[in-house]
Steps between C-alpha positions, in 0.01 A plus 500: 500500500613470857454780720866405623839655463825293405842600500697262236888457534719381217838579350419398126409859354328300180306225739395808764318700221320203360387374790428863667250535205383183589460555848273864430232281370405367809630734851394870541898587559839322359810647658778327217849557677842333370687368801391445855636819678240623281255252595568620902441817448223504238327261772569722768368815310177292330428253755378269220238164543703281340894454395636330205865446531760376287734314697826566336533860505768784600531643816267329649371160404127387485503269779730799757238757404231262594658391893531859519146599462418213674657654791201752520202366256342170506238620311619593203472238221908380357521318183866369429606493106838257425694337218661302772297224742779389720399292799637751759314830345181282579588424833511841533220676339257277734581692783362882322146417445570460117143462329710329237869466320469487119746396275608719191453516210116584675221348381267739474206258583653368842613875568144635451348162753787629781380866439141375542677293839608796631234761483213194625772505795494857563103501467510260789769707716246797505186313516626317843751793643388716763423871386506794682326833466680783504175757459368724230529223264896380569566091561765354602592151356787316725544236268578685174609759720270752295304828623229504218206816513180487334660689175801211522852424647651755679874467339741439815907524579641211630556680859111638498408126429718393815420816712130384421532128514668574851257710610157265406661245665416641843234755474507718749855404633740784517849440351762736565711635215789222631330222444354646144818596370657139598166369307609690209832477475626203718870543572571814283637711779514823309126479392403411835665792671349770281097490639418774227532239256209346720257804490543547130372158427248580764395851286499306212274268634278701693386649111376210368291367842189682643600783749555403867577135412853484553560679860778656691466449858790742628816385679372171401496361121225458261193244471213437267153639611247220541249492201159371520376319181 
């Protein structure tokens, strides 16, 4: 088994159970979801390895959930599932980072090599990437954008992962809550003029890392205290 999660999108309530089973064999985690609104925000709650994603789905197809997370995550691993190979969905797909694009019906043999594709590829992301140490046992992995401690990963929101991304990238930089909340929320006005919403994520935050490591400097903003290895 793969000490990997996977979050698998498809519509086909029959095909999603059979190949969810199939799927538990192998990955510590399945996240099965019917449509890809679901897919968003299963990814955005799980933060899974890998993504297998039907391409014809509601509300959101395979190949629009995948630009969007490509937006924010290189890392993560995107398979594409599809009935359909028309020249322009190609096209396309080569621009996300696809490990592969696998016709349906799946063969199970060619979906278990790309699986096998996809978590070698991930072993290399965190073998090369940069890590950073957070103290009293947290890392931070840029890449997969994970903060793992000695007992495991420390389970994330999507704004703690940016506020913490954004931070690491500068350590010992001080950003003030502006430019935070415009990393968080981009052009979301509303968001951006409540800074509350800031030191929530900031609280939040703050009880998962060692004490001290995230600091206020008054009047000012907030950096991340240097951390010796």
């Amino acid at each position: 088994m793969y000490n990997y999660t996977i979050l698998y999108a498809e519509d086909e309530a029959p095909t999603r159970r059979n190949y969810t089973r199939y799927l538990e064999r192998y990955f510590a985690r399945v996240y099965a979801v019917p449509d890809g609104e679901a897919a968003l925000e299963a990814y955005r709650t799980y933060h899974p390895d890998i993504l297998l994603l039907d391409i014809n789905m509601p509300h959101c197809n395979g190949l629009e959930v995948a630009k969007i997370i490509r937006k924010e995550d290189k890392a993560t691993r995107i398979l594409i599932l599809t009935a359909h190979l028309e020249r322009d969905k190609l096209l396309f797909a080569t621009e996300l980072g696809l490990t592969k694009y696998l016709p349906k019906p799946i063969q199970r043999g060619a979906l278990k090599a790309s699986l096998s594709e996809a978590v070698a590829q991930l072993k290399e992301l965190r073998e090369t990437e940069t890590i950073l140490p957070l103290g009293e046992g947290h890392i931070w992995h840029p890449v997969t954008r994970q903060l793992l401690h000695s007992t495991g990963q420390v389970k994330l929101t999507r704004y703690e992962i940016a506020l913490l991304e954004m931070l690491t990238s500068k350590s010992g930089q001080i950003f003030s809550t502006d430019e935070i909340a415009l990393h968080l929320w981009n052009d979301d006005v509303e968001a951006v003029s409540q800074p509350r919403k800031i030191k929530d994520i900031i609280k939040r935050l703050r009880k998962k890392l060692p004490d001290g490591v995230i600091e206020n400097v008054y009047g000012v903003g907030f950096r991340l205290k240097t951390v010796s290895p």
